[in-house]
C-alpha positions in Angstrom: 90.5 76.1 74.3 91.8 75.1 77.9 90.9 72.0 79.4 89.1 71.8 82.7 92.5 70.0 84.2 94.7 73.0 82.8 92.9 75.3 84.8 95.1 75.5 87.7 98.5 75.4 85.2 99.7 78.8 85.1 101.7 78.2 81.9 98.5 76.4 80.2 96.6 79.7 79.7 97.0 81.7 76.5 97.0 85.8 77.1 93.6 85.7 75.1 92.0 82.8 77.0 93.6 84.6 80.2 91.8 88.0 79.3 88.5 86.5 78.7 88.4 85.0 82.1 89.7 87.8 83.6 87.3 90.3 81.8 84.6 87.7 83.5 85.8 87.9 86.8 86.6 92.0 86.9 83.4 92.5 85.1 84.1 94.2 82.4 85.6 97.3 84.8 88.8 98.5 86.3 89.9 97.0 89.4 91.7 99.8 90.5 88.5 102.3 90.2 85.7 100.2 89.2 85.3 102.1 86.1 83.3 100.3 83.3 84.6 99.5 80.1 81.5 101.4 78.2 82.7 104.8 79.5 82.7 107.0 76.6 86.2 108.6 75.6 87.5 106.9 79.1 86.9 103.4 77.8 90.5 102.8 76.9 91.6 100.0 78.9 93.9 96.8 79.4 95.5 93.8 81.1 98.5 94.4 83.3 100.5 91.5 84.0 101.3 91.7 88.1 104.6 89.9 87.4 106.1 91.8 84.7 106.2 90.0 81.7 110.0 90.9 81.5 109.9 89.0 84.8 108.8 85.9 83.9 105.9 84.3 81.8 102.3 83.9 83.2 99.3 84.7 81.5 97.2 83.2 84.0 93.9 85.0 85.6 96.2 85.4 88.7 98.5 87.6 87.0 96.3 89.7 85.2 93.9 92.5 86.2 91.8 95.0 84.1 93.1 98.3 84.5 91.9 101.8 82.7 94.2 103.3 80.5 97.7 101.6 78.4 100.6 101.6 79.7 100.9 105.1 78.7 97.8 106.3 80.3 95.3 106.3 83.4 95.9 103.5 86.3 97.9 101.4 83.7 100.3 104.4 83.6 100.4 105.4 87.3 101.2 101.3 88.1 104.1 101.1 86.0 105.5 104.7 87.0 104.7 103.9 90.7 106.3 100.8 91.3 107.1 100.7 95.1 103.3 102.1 95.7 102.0 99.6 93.1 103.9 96.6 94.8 102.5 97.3 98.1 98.9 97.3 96.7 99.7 94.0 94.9 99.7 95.8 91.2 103.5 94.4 91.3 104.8 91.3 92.2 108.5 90.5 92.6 110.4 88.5 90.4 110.5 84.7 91.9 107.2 85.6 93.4 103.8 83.9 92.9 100.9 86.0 91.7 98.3 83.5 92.6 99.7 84.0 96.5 100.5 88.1 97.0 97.6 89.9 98.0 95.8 92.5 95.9 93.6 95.4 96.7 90.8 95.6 94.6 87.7 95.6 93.9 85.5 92.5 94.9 83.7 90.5 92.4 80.2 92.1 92.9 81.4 95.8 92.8 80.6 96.1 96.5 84.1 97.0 97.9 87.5 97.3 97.9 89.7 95.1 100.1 92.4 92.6 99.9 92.1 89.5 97.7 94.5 86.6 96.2 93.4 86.0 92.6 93.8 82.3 92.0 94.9 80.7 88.1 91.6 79.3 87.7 90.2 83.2 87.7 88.0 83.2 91.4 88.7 85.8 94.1 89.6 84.9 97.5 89.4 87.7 100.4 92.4 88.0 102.4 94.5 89.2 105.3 96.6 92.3 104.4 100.6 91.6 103.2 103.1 91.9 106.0 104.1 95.9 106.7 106.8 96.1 108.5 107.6 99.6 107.4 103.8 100.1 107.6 104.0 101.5 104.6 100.8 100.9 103.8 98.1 103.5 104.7 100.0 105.7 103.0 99.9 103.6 99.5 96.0 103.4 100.6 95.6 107.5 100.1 97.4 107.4 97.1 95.1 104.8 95.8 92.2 106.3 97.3 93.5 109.7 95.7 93.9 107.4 92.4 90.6 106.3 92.7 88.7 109.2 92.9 90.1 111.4 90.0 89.5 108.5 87.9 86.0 108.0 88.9 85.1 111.8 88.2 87.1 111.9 84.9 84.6 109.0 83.7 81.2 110.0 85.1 82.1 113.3 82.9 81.8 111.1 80.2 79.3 109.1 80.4 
């Protein structure tokens, strides 16, 4: 069980520990499309590590989002197969980077909207400015997600 002074210790939390704080926080639904786990034949879902595990260990809440699907399947899929869209939504984080400090759109912790948020170690939610666009970039990889969103959200409510 982790301690209350581990909580802020990325490398303290185990994946489980990590997924049942995270589960918490997301409530039980996808961050991407809000999608609850209790869908029917849609309820496949799982934890996607922001900073790819092949990039670094961290298990923390920070890293970690619930997403519908595997990595085969659903938004799981489309973030590892879109990585330059996926990055600029905060799905991805860079190698080196910190996941507890690159903005994520998602879901907020009531269900109520979508906007940008830092995820912190201990698990809370913490709206946000936007990341830097430069390219501006990012409208763009907001249709896509808005796109995302919405096939996902029908696909479910035909299974409910």
């Amino acid at each position: 069980m982790l301690s209350t002074a581990n909580l802020h210790d990325p490398q303290a939390w185990s994946f489980r520990e990590a997924c049942d704080a995270v589960d918490v926080r997301d409530r039980d639904r996808s961050v991407m499309s809000d999608v609850p786990k209790l869908s029917g034949p849609c309820g496949q879902f799982s934890h996607h590590h922001r900073l790819l595990r092949s990039r670094g260990r961290d298990d923390s809440p920070a890293n970690l989002v619930l997403l519908l699907g595997s990595g085969t399947s659903g938004e799981h899929w489309w973030v590892h197969n879109n990585p330059d869209l996926a990055t600029r939504l905060g799905y991805m984080v860079h190698a080196g980077e910190d996941p507890a400090r690159v903005p994520i759109w998602r879901v907020d912790a009531f269900g109520m909207r979508w906007g940008w948020f830092l995820q912190s170690v201990d698990g809370q939610l913490t709206p946000c400015t936007p990341p830097d666009d430069p390219q501006h970039l990012l409208p763009a990889a907001l249709a896509e997600f808005d796109r995302l969103v919405t096939v996902h959200r029908r696909t479910a409510l035909r299974h409910l």
